[in-house]
Kinemage of the C-alpha trace (Angstrom):
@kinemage 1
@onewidth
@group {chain A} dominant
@subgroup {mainchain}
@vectorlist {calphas} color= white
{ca unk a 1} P 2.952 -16.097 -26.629
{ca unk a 2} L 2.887 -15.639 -22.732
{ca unk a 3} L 1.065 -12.853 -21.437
{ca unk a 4} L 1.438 -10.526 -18.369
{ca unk a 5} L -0.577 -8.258 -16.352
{ca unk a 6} L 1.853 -6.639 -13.568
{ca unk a 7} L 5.230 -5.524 -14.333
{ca unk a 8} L 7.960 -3.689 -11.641
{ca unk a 9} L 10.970 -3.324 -10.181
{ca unk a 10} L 12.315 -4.825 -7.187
{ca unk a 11} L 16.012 -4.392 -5.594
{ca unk a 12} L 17.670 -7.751 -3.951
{ca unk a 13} L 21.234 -6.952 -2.780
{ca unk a 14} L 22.537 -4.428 -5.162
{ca unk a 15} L 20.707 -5.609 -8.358
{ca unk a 16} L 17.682 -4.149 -9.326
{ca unk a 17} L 15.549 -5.773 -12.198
{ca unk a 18} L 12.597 -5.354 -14.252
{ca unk a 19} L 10.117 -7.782 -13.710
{ca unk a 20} L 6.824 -9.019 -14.710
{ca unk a 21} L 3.952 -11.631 -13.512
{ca unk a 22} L 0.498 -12.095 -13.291
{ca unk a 23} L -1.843 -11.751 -10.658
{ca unk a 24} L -2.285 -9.335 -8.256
{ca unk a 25} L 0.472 -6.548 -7.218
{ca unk a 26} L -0.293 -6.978 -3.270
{ca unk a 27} L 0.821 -10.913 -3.504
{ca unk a 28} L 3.780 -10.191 -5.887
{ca unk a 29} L 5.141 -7.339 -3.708
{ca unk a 30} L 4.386 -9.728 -0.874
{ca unk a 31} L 6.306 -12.425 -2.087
{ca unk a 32} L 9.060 -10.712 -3.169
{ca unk a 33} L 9.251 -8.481 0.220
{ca unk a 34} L 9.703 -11.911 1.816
{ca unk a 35} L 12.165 -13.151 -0.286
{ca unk a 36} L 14.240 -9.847 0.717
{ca unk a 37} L 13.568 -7.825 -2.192
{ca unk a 38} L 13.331 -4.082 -1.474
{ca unk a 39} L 12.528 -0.723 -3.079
{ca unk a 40} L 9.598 -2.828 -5.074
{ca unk a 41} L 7.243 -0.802 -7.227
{ca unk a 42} L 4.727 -2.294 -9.863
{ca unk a 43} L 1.533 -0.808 -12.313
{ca unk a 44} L -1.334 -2.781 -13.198
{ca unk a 45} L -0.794 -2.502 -17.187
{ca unk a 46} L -3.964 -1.836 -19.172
{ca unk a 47} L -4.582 -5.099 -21.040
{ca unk a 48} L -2.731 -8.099 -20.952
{ca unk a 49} L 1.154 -7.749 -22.432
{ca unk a 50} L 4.394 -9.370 -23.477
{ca unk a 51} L 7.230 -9.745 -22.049
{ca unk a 52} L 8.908 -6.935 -24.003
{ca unk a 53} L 5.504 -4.686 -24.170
{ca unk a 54} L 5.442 -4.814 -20.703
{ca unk a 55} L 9.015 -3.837 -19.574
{ca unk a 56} L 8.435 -1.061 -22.569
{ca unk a 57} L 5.544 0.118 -20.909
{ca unk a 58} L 6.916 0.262 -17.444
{ca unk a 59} L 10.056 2.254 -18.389
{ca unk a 60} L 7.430 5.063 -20.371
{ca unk a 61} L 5.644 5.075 -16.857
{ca unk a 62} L 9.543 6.087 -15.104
{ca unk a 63} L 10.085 8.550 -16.994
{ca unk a 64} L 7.092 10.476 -17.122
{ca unk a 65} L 6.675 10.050 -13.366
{ca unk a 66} L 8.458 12.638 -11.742
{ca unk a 67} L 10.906 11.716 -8.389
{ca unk a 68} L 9.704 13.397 -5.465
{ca unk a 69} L 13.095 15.322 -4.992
{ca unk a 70} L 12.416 16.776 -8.719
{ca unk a 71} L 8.940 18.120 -7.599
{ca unk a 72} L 10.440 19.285 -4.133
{ca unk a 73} L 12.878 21.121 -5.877
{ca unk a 74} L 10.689 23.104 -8.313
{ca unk a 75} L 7.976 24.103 -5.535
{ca unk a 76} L 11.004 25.725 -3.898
{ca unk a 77} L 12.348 27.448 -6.721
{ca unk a 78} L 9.367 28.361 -7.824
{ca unk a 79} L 9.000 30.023 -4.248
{ca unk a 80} L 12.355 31.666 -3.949
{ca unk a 81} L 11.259 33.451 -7.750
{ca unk a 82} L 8.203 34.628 -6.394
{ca unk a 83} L 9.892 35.554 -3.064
{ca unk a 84} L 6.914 33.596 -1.405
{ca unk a 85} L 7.312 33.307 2.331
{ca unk a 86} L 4.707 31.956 5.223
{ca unk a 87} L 4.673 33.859 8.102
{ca unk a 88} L 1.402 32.674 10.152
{ca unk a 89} L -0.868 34.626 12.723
{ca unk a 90} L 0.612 34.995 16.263
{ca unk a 91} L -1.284 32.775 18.499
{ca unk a 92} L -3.844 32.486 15.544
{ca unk a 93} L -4.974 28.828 16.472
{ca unk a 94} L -5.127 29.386 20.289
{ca unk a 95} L -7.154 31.948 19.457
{ca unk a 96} L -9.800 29.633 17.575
{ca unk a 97} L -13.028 28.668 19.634
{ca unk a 98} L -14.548 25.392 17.781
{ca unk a 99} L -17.604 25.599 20.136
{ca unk a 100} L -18.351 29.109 18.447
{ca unk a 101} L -20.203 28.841 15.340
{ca unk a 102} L -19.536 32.369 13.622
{ca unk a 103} L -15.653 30.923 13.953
{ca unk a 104} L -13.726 30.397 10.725
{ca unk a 105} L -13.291 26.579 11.666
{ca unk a 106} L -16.415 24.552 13.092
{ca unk a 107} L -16.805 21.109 13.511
């Protein structure tokens, strides 16, 4: 039974597929971004997998990653329930002297 250590998605036209190899993620992604492939993600899986393994494990990986718009979303709700808003210091930064030691910020 064939074995795989990589598995991903890449998008070619308007199809997007599931795919798997072996070797290393930088020379698939590589290959594939030269072949015109686009929107290509792939994981390292833990130990070497099947076909079917693989693709099993990848789609677990989707759907407990959250998309960046979900997690955008919730920070801001979370800040409109808590009424949160960031109103900084008037000239607060032209203010600090990174010479002076006793400042808040030296380098």
């Amino acid at each position: 039974m064939k074995t795989f250590t990589i598995v991903g998605k890449s998008t070619l036209g308007q199809q997007t597929k599931i795919r798997v190899a072996n070797g290393t993620i930088k020379a698939r992604t590589a290959v594939l971004a030269r072949n015109g492939h686009t929107d290509i993600q792939f994981v390292e899986l833990p130990e070497a997998m099947p076909k079917a393994d693989a693709v099993s494990f990848f789609e677990a990986q989707e759907i407990m990653t959250p998309k960046f718009e979900d997690v955008s979303a919730d920070i801001l709700a979370r800040e409109e329930e808590l009424d949160v808003e960031f109103t900084p210091e008037e000239d607060y930064d032209s203010e600090l002297d990174f010479n002076n030691t006793a400042s808040p910020i030296h380098y």
